[in-house]
MIFI-923237 format. One record per residue (C-alpha): residue in one letter; z, x, y. Coordinates in steps of 0.05 Angstrom, whole numbers, padded with zeros to 5 digits, always signed. Each point is the difference from the previous one (the first is absolute). Example, Ala and Ser with C-alpha at 12.3 -4.5 7.8 and 13.67 -1.06 7.14 Angstrom:
<recs>
A+00156+00246-00090;S-00013+00027+00069;
</recs>
This chain:
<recs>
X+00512+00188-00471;X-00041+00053+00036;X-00071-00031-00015;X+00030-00072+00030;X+00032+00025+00050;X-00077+00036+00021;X-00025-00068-00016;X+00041-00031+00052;X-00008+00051+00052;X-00090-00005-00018;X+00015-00080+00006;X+00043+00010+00063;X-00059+00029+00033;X-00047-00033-00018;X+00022-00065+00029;X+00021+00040+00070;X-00069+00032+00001;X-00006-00042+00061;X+00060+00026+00031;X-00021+00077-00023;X-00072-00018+00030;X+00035-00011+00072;X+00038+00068-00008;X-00055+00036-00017;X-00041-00036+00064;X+00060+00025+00054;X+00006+00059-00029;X-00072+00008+00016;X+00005-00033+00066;X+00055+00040+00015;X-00039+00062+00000;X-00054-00022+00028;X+00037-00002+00059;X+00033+00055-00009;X-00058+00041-00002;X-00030-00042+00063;X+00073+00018+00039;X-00009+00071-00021;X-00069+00006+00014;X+00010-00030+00067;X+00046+00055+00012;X-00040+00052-00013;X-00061-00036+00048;X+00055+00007+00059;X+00024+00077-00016;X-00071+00010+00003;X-00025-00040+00057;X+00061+00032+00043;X-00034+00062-00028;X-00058-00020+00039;X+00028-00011+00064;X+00031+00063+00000;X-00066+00038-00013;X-00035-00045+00050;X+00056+00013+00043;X-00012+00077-00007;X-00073-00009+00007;X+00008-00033+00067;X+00047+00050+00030;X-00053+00056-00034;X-00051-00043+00045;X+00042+00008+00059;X+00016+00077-00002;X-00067+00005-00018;X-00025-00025+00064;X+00051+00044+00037;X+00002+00054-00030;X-00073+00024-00012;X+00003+00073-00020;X+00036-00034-00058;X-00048-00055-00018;X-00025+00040-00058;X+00057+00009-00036;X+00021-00072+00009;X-00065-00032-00023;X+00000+00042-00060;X+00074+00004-00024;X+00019-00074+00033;X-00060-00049+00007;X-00054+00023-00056;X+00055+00005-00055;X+00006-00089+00006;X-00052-00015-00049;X+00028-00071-00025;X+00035-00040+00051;X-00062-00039+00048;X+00004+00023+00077;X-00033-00018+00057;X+00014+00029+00070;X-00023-00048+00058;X+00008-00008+00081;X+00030-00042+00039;X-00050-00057+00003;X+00000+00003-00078;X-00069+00047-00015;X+00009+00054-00055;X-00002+00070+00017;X+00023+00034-00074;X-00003-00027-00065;X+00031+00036-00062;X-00017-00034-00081;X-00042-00050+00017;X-00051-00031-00052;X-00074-00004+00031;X-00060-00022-00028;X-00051+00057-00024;X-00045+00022+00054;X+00038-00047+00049;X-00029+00008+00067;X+00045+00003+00061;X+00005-00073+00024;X+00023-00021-00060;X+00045+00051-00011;X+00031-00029+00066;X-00001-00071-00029;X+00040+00027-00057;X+00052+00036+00032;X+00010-00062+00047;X+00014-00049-00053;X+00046+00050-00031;X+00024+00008+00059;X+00025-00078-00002;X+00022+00016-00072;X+00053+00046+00025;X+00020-00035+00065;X+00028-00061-00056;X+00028+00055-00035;X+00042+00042+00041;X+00014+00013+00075;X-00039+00065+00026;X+00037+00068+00019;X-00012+00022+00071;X-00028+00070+00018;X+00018-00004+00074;X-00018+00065+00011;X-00065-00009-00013;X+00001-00079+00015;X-00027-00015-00068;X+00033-00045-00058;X+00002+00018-00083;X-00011-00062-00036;X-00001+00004-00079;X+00010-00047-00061;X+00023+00006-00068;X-00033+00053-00041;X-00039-00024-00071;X+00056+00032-00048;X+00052-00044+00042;X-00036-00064-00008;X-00016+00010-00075;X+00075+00017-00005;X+00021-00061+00035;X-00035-00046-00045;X+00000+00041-00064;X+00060-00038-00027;X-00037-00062-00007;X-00065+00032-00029;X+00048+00024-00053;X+00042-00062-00007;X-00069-00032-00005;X-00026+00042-00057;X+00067-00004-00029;X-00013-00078-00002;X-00063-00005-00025;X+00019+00040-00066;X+00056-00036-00005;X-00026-00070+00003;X-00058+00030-00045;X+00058+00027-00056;X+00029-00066+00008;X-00055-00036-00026;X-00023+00049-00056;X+00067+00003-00016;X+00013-00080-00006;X-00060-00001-00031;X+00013+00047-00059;X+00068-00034-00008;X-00025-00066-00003;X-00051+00022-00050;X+00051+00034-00042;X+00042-00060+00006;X-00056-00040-00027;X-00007+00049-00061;X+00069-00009-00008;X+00008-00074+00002;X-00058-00001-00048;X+00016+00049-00047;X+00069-00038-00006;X-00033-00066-00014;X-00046+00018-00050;X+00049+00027-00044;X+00045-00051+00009;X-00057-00043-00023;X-00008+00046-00061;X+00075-00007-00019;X-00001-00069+00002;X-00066-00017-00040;X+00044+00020-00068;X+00056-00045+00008;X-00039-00055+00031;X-00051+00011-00066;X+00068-00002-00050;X+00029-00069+00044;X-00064-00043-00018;X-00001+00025-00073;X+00074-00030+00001;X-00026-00062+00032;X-00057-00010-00045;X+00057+00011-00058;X+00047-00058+00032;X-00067-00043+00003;X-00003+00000-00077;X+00074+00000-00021;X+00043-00054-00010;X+00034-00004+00070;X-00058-00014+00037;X+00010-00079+00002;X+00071+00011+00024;X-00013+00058+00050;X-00072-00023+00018;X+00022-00019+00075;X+00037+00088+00012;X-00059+00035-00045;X-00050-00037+00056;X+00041+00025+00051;X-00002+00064-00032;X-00074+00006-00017;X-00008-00016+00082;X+00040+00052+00014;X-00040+00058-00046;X-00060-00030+00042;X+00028+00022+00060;X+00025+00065-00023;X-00074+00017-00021;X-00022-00027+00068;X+00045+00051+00035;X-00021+00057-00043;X-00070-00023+00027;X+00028+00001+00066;X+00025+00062-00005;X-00060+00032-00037;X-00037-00027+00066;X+00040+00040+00049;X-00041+00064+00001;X-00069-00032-00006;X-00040-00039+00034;X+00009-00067-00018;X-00050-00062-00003;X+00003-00044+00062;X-00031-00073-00010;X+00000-00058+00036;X+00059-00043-00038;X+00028-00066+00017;X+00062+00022+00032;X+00048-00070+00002;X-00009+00002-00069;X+00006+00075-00014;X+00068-00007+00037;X+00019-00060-00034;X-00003+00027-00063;X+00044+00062+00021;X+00058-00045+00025;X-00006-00042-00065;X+00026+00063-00035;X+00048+00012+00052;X+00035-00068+00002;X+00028+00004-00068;X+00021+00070+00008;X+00046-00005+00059;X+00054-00039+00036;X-00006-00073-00016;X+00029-00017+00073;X-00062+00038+00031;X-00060-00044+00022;X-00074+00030+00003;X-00053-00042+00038;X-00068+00008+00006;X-00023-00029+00063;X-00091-00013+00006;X-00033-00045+00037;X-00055+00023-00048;X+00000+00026-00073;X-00065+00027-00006;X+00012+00054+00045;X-00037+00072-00036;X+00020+00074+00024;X-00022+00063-00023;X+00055+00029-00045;X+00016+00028-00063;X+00044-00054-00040;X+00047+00047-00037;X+00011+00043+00061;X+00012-00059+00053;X+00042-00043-00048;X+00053+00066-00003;X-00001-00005+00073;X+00023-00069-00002;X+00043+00012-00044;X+00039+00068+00030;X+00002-00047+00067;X+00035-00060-00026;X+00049+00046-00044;X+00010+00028+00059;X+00019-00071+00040;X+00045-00023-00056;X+00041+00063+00002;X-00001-00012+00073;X+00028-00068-00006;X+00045+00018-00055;X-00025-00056-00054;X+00003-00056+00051;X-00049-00022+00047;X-00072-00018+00014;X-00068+00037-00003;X-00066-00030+00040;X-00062+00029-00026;X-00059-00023+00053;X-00064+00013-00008;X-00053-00006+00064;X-00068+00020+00008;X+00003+00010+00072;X-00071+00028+00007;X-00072+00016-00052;X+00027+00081+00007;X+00078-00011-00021;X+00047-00032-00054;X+00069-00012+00023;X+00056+00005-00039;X+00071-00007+00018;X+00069+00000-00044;X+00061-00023+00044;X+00069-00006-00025;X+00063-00019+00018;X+00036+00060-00009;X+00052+00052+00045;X-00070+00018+00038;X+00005+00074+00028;X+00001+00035+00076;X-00073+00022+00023;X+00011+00066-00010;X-00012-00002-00073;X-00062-00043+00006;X-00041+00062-00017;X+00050+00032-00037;X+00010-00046-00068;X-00067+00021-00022;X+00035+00078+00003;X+00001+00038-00070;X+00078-00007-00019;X+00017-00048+00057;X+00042-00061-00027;X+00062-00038+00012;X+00024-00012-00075;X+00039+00047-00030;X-00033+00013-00062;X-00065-00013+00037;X-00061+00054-00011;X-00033-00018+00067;X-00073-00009-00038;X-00015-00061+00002;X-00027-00013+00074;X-00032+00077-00001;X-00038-00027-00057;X-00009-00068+00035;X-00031+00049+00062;X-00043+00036-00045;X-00031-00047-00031;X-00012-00044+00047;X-00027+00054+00058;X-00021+00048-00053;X-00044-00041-00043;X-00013-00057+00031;X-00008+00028+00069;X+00039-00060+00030;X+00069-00001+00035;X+00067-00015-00022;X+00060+00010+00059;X+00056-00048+00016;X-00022-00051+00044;X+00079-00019+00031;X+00069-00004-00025;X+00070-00023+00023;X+00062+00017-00022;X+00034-00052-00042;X-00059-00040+00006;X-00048+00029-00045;X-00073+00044+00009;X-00068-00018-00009;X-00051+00056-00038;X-00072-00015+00024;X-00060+00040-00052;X-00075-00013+00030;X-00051+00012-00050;X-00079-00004+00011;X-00033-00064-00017;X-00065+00035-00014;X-00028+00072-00030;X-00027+00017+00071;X+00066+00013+00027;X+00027+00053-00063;X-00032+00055+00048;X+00063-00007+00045;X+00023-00044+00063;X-00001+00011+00076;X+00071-00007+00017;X-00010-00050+00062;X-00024-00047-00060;X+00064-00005-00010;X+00033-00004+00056;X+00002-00094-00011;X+00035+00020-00055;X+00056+00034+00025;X-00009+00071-00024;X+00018+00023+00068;X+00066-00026-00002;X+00027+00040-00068;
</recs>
């Protein structure tokens, strides 16, 4: 009871990891801003900070310039002991007089020391209003000091940073899953592949028995049916020995290759479904492996009949639309499905039956994309009107490198 009820829980998340994902995103928004808000409260404690020293400073100035007999004490104790916040003390008309922390080049002469404390001068006029000296008829104009800039945009440095490993984790991370998922998926087909060599073996020893026995003449028609059925089993142990590996893509006429995999189907479910195969042409070759392909077919239209629940109609059309693509698309007339799960059938686990596995479009995906690098999305549905699966494949070797995504884009990838 305890291990299923950890099942459910593992299962539980696993379909809200999308829902976990945004969580984990406002959470991180969240303090982002917060430390922003926070920071941005420190920048004004220390740029009131500022004023006041500035403040001091100017009245320092001012007693200064009245009181000389003290002017020692106040340079010293008042004016030298600024060494961060940029000053410059000007007239009247503007031209500066004083100047405490302010960069110059090495071996600067005087003129352009002048030019430098003039645009500075500009700098801190945008900044912040200057503080009179009457006294001495002069004005203190400053600007922010270095460690007040660097605090005021430190947050987004580190937010920055913050991002960059992140997305970087991301994608090792998705990476290493996705490869462990791969071991995983083909670890689990290979040995199912292995467990069902022996009985598949042991059925066409029985076969071959029922051949040469007695009830052959009066059984021929169900031992046929029988014999076609270990065929396919040993195909799908193929299949599933292929999953793993890197299988053998060849150019194979594909009307016929899909013909053949509905003439298995068509005995082997509801008689009140209909499968057509619609081709202007039937010559039409893509690059494919057979065994692979044929499954894909085959999950698809399983798929469509439990859709339309035994009854109903299934268009298979076939277009060559260009020399780079094969077209393929399976419509039905099924309880179609909301956009929202467009991209989400082809989830691990995601299905509508209830003693569904939620395999058989993941595998569709994998094969298709994985080996032979084509696409395979839904290309529309409506509800209670039935969906349409579209599966491009290459038409030549050239294109098993990969596919530039606007190639696409006349054959409605953008729209899934």
């Amino acid at each position: 009871m305890k291990n299923k009820l950890q099942e459910i829980s593992i299962l539980d998340f696993y379909h809200n990891r999308s829902r976990f994902k945004w969580i984990v995103f406002i959470s991180a928004v969240i303090i982002g801003f917060g430390s922003i808000f926070y920071t941005n409260i420190l920048v004004e404690e220390l740029k009131d900070r500022e004023k006041r020293q500035i403040e001091l400073l100017a009245k320092a100035w001012e007693y200064a310039y009245s009181n000389t007999e003290n002017l020692s004490f106040v340079n010293q104790e008042i004016i030298q002991q600024n060494n961060s916040i940029p000053v410059i003390v000007a007239d009247a008309d503007g031209n500066p007089i004083e100047h405490r922390n302010i960069s110059f080049r090495k071996n600067a002469d005087e003129e352009e020391q002048q030019k430098v404390l003039r645009r500075e001068l500009e700098k801190m006029k945008s900044q912040y209003e200057p503080i009179p000296v009457t006294e001495a008829q002069v004005f203190v104009y400053y600007r922010n000091s270095e460690l007040l800039n660097s605090l005021r945009f430190y947050p987004y440095v580190q937010l920055s940073v913050i991002l960059v490993f992140g997305v970087l984790a991301y994608i090792v991370f998705n990476q290493s899953k996705e490869a462990e998922q791969n071991r995983v998926w083909a670890g689990l087909t290979k040995e199912t592949a292995h467990q069902l060599g022996t009985p598949i073996a042991s059925l066409m020893a029985w076969i071959d028995y029922l051949r040469n026995s007695p009830v052959w003449e009066e059984n021929k028609e169900v031992i046929q049916e029988m014999d076609k059925d270990v065929v396919k089993l040993r195909m799908v142990t193929e299949r599933f020995s292929s999953i793993g590996s890197a299988p053998a893509i060849q150019p194979e006429n594909l009307f016929l290759v899909i013909d053949e995999a509905v003439n298995y189907l068509r005995p082997r479910i509801s008689s009140k479904v209909e499968i057509r195969i619609n081709s202007d042409v039937k010559n039409i070759e893509a690059m494919m492996n057979k065994p692979l392909f044929e499954w894909v077919i085959e999950n698809i239209c399983k798929n469509a009949v439990d859709a339309m629940k035994g009854q109903g109609k299934i268009d298979i059309d076939i277009i060559k639309e260009s020399e780079k693509y094969v077209v393929v698309d399976i419509s039905d007339t099924g309880k179609g499905m909301e956009k929202q799960l467009f991209k989400k059938v082809f989830t691990p686990g995601f299905t509508t039956r209830k003693r569904g596995w939620g395999l058989g479009l993941t595998l569709a995906k994998r094969i298709i994309e994985g080996y032979h690098k084509g696409k395979v999305f839904v290309k529309q549905s409506e509800l209670g009107v039935g969906t349409t699966f579209r599966i491009i494949l290459h038409a030549s070797k050239d294109g098993l490198t990969g596919f530039r995504r606007e190639d696409f884009v006349n054959q409605g990838v953008g729209a899934s």
